[in-house]
C-alpha positions in Angstrom: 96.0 89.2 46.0 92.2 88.4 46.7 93.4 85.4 48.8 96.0 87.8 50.8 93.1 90.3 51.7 91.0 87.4 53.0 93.7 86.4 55.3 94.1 90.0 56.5 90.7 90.4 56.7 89.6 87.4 58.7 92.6 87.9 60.7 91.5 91.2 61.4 88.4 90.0 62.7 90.0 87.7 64.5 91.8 90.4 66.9 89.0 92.7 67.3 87.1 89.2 68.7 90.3 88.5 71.1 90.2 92.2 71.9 86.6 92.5 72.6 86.7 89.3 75.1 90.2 91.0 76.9 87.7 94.2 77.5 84.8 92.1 78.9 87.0 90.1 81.3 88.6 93.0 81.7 85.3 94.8 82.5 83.7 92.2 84.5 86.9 92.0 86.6 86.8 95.5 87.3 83.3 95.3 88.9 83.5 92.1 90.7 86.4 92.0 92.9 87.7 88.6 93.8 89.9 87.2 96.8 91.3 83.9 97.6 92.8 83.4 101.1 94.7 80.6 101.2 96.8 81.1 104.1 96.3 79.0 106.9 95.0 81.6 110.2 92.7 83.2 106.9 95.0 86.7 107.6 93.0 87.9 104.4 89.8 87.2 105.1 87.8 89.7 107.2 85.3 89.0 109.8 81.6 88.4 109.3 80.7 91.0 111.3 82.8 93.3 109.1 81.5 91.7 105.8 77.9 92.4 107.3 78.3 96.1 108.1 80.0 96.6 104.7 77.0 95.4 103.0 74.8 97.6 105.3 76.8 100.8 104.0 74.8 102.5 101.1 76.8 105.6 101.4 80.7 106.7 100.5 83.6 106.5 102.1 86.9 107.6 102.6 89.5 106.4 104.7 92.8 108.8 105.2 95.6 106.8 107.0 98.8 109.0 108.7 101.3 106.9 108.9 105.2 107.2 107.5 106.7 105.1 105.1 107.1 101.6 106.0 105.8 98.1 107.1 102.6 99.5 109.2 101.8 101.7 106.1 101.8 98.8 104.3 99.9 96.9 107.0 97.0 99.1 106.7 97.0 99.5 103.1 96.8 95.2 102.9 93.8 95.2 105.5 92.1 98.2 103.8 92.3 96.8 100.1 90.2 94.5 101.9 87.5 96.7 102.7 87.7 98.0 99.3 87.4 94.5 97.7 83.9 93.9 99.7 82.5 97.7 99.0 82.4 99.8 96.3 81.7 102.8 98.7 84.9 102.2 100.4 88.1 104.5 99.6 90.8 105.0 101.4 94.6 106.6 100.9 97.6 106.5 102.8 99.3 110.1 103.5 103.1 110.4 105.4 102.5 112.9 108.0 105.9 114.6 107.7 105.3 115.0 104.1 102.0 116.7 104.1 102.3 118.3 108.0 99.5 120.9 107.1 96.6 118.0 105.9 97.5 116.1 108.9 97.2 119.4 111.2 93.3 120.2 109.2 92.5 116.4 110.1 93.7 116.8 114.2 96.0 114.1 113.6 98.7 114.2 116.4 100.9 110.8 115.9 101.3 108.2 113.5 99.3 105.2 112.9 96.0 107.7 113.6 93.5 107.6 110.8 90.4 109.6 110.2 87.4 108.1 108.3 84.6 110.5 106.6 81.2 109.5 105.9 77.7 110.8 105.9 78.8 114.4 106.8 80.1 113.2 109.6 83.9 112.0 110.4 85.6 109.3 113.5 88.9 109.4 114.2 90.6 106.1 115.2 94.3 105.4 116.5 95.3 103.0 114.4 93.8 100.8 111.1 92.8 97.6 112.8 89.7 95.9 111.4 88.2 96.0 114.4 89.0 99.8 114.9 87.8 100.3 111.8 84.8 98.4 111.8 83.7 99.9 114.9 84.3 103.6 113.4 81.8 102.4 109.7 79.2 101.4 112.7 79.2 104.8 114.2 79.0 106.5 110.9 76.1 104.3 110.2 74.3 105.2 113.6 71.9 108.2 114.0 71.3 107.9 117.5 74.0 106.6 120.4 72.5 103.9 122.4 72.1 105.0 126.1 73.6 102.9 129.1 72.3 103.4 132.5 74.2 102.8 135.7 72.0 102.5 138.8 73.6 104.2 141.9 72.5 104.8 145.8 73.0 100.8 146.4 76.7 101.4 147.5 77.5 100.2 143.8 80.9 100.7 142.0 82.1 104.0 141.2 81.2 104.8 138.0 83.7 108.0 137.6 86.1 105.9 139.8 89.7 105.4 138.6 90.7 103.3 141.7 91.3 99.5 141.5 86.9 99.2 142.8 86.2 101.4 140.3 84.1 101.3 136.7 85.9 104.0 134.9 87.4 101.6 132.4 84.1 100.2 131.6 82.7 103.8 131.3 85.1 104.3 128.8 85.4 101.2 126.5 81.5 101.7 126.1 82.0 105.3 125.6 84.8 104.5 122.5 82.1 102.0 121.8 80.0 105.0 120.6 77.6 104.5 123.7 76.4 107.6 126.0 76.6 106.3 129.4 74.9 107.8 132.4 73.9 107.4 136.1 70.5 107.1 137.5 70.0 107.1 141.3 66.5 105.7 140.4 65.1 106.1 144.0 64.2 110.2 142.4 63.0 109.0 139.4 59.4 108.1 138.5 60.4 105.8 136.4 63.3 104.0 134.9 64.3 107.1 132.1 62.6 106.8 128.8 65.8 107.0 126.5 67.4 103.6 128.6 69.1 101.0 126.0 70.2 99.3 128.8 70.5 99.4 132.4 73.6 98.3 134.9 73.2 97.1 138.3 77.0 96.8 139.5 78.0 95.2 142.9 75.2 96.8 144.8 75.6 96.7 148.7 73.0 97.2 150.3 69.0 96.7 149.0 67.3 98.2 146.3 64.0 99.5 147.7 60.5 97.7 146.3 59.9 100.9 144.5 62.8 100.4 142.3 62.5 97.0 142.2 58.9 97.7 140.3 60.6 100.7 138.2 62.6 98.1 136.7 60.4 95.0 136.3 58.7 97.6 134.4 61.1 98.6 132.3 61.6 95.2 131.5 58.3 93.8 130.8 58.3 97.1 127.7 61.3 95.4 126.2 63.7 96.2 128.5 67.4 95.2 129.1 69.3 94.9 132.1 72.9 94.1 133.1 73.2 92.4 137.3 76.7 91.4 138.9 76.3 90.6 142.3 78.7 89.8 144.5 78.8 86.4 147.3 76.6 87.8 150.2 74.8 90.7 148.6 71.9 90.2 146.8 70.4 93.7 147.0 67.3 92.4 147.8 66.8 91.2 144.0 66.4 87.0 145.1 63.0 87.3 144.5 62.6 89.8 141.8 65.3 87.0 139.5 63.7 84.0 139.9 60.3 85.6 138.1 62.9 85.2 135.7 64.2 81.9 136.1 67.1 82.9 137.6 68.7 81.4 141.4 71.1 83.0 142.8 72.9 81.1 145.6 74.0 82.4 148.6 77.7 80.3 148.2 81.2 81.0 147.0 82.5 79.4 144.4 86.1 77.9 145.2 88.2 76.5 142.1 91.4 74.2 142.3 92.4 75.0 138.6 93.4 78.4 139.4 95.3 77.3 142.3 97.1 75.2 139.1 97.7 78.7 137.7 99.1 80.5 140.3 95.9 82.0 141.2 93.8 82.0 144.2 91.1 79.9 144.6 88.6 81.7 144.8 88.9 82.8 141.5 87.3 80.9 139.0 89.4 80.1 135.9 87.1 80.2 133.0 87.1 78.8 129.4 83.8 77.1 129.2 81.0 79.4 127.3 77.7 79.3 125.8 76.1 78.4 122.8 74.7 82.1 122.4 75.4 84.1 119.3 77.4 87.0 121.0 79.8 84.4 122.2 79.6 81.7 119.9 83.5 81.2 119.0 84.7 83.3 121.9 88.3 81.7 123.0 89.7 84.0 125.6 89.9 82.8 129.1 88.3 85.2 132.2 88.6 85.6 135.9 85.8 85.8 138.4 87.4 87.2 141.9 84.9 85.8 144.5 82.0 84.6 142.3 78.7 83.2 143.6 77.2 80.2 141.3 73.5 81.1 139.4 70.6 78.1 138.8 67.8 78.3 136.3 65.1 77.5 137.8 62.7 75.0 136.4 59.3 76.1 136.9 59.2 79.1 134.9 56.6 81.0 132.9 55.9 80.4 129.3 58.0 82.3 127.0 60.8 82.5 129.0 64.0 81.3 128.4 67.3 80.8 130.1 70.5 80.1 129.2 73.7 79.5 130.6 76.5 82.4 129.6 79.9 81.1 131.6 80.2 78.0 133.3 83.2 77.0 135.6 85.6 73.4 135.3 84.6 70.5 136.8 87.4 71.0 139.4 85.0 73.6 141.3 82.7 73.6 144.0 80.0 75.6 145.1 81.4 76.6 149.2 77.9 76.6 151.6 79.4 77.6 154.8 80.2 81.1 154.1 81.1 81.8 157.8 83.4 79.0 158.3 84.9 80.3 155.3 85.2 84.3 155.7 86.0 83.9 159.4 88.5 81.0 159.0 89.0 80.8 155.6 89.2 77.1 155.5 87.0 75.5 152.6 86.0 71.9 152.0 84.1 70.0 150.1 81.2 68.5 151.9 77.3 68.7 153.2 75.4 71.0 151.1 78.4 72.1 148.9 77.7 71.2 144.9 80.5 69.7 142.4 80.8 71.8 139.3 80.4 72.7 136.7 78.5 75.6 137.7 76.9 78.6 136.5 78.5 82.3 136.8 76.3 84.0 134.4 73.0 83.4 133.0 70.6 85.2 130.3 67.1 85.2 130.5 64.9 86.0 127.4 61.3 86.9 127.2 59.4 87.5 124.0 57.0 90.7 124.8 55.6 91.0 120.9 57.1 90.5 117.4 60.9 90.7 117.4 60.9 92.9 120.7 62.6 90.7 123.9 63.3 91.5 127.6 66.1 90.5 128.7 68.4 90.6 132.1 72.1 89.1 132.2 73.0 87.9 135.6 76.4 87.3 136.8 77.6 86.3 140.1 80.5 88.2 140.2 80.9 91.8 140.0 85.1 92.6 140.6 85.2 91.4 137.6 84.3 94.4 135.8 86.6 96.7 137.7 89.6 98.5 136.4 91.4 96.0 138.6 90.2 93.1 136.5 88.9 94.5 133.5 91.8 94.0 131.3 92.9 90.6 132.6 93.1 88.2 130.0 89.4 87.9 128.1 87.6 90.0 130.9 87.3 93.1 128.8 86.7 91.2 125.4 83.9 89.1 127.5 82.3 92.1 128.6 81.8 94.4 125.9 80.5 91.2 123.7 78.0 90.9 126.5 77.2 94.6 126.3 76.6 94.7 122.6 74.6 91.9 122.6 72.2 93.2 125.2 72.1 96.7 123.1 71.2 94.4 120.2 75.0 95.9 118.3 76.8 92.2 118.0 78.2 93.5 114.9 80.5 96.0 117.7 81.4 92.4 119.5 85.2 92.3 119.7 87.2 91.5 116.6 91.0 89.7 117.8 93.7 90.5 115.5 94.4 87.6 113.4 98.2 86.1 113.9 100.1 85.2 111.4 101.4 81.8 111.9 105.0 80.8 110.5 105.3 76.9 110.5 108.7 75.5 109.5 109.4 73.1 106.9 111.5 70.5 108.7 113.0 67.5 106.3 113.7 64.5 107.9 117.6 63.2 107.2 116.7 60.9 103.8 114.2 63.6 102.6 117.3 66.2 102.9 119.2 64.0 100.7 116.4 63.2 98.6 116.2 67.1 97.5 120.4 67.6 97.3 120.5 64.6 95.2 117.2 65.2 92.4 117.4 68.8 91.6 121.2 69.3 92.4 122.7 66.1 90.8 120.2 64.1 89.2 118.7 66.9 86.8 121.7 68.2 85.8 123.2 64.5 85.1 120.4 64.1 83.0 120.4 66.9 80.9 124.2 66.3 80.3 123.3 62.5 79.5 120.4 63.5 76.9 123.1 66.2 75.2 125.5 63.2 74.5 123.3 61.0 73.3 121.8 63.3 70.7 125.3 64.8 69.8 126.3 60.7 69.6 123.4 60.3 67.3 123.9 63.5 65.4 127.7 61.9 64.6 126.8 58.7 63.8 123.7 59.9 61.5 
């Protein structure tokens, strides 16, 4: 009897022990999320720039997705789990529209796929869960004050509430869903360049910006400024001098490019895949398109402190066209005289160190169509563009996130490994088990 109660006893013990060590796994599982992506295009992994702003959040959030029953509900479910996995102020829930009409009204949600994510008193609707939708929405949450972009005007520069092919309305509003307040400054009237400026645009100027407004914005720059140029071949708005302080040439050429002729494109439209080691590009894969581009030189006697790097860069299959008026009069081009073999420089960024973490800087590009609405959303153009706006505007966490792809690879057997798998698992395994039951039944007998 005594022995009997020992055995209960210590078995007993036994399962509270095993119990206990379930609950802490248990416990430490539910407070350290884990995840291992082992697919091959990482479809569960999210970007670092999302990881980075989640770890920034320290306040709650919740997430409502409208969307009906079915795959995309499930999509966004699968990317926000992910969310949820890397922050514990995350939440989120997934609500069918035509089952709960009335919440969807209170929320202004007017189609599927729209989601509306509440934070800090404060709430952003976006049109549907991608990460980098929803990344973009956490950063505005996070944001107390909208960054202010500047366009200068009075220079016969695009039209910034144009919606023509010339015009910048699409770049207006990318910035503007960007959580940027963009305005116009016809700096000529202005004693200065204005005080609340994150950033200022100089886009396609015609004609030359006065010295007055050339000293407004050195300025502006030498307090920390930033500032965004795209000039176009033969217009250089008077700026030649004020960029190479900066140790930035800007040639007075067209560049003319073979490859795109390869592509079906004109010639004089650069073809670009070639990008700088800078951190607001660093992995960018997209190609972009330069209608009528000029090429850009650092120049090598510049002041201490400064430095200048090299944004987008043409193929070696391009030249850098001198004789503009043999070219826009007969438009014949050929490579000789003057003209320089590329690769060659369509943007550059200068950097200047004014006191502890605070930098000037001024991005140059010698090309300015390109961020019409008539190029804007060719190919890379817009992803190229607003990665080169946030990093100005210091926000690289807002560059562009591309949607991963899921990749499908077939399994393809050659003919002998096809046979190889009829023969093992549908003849071979089964033979053996049917050999191994006769011989013990054989033994069995003879035993």
């Amino acid at each position: 009897m005594r022995k009997s109660l020992s055995y209960t006893f210590h078995a007993g013990v036994l399962v509270i022990i095993f119990a206990a060590i379930v609950l802490i796994v248990y416990l430490i599982a539910l407070n350290h999320n884990t995840l291992w992506d082992l697919t091959k295009a990482r479809e569960n992994t999210l970007d670092p720039k999302t990881i980075g702003i989640l770890d920034s959040l320290d306040f709650d959030v919740e997430i409502k997705v409208f969307e009906k029953e079915g795959q995309e509900q499930k999509n966004a479910r699968n990317l926000l789990e992910l969310y949820v996995i890397k922050s514990k102020h995350i939440t989120f829930e997934t609500i069918d529209p035509d089952v709960q009409p009335g919440l969807a009204e209170q929320c202004g949600v007017e189609r599927y796929g729209q989601a509306v994510i509440y934070g800090k008193g404060r709430s952003q609707r976006i049109e549907q869960i991608t990460e980098e939708s929803t990344t973009s929405a956490l950063l505005k949450l996070l944001r107390d004050k909208k960054k202010v972009v500047y366009f200068v005007t009075g220079h016969g520069e695009k039209g910034l509430d144009d919606d023509q092919k010339q015009g910048l309305s699409g770049l207006r509003d990318a910035l503007m869903a960007n959580n940027y307040m963009v305005k116009s400054c016809f700096l000529i009237r202005e004693p200065s360049v204005p005080a609340d400026a994150d950033l200022v645009i100089l886009a396609g100027p015609r004609k030359e910006l006065f010295p007055e407004e050339q000293g407004m914005l050195s300025i502006y720059l030498e307090q920390g400024g930033r500032m965004f140029v795209a000039l176009e071949p033969e217009h250089d708005a008077g700026m030649r001098n004020f960029l190479e302080k900066w140790g930035i040439e800007i040639d007075s050429d067209i560049i003319i490019d073979t490859f795109s002729r390869i592509l079906g494109g004109d010639y004089t439209c650069p073809v670009v895949n070639m990008y700088g080691d800078v951190k607001g590009l660093r992995g960018f894969g997209y190609t972009t398109f330069y209608p009528t581009a000029r090429s850009l030189r650092i120049v090598d006697d510049r002041s201490i402190g400064l430095n200048v790097e090299w944004l987008v860069r043409t193929s070696d299959q391009s030249w850098s066209e001198h004789d503009l008026k043999k070219f826009f009069e007969l438009g014949e081009a050929t490579f000789d005289g003057p003209d320089i073999q590329g690769p060659l420089n369509i943007a550059l960024l200068a950097r200047k160190k004014i006191k502890e973490e605070i930098y000037s800087q001024i991005m140059v590009f010698g090309d300015a169509d390109f961020i019409t609405n008539n190029f804007l959303m060719v190919s890379g153009n817009k992803d190229l563009v607003m990665n080169c706006m946030n990093m100005l505007l210091g926000e690289d966490s807002l560059i562009v996130i591309a949607p991963k792809s899921l990749q499908q690879t077939p399994f393809i057997l050659t003919p002998s490994q096809g046979m190889l798998v009829f023969w093992v698992p549908i003849v071979g395994l089964p033979m053996l088990i049917i050999i191994i039951a006769v011989l013990r039944f054989w033994l069995r007998r003879k035993a």
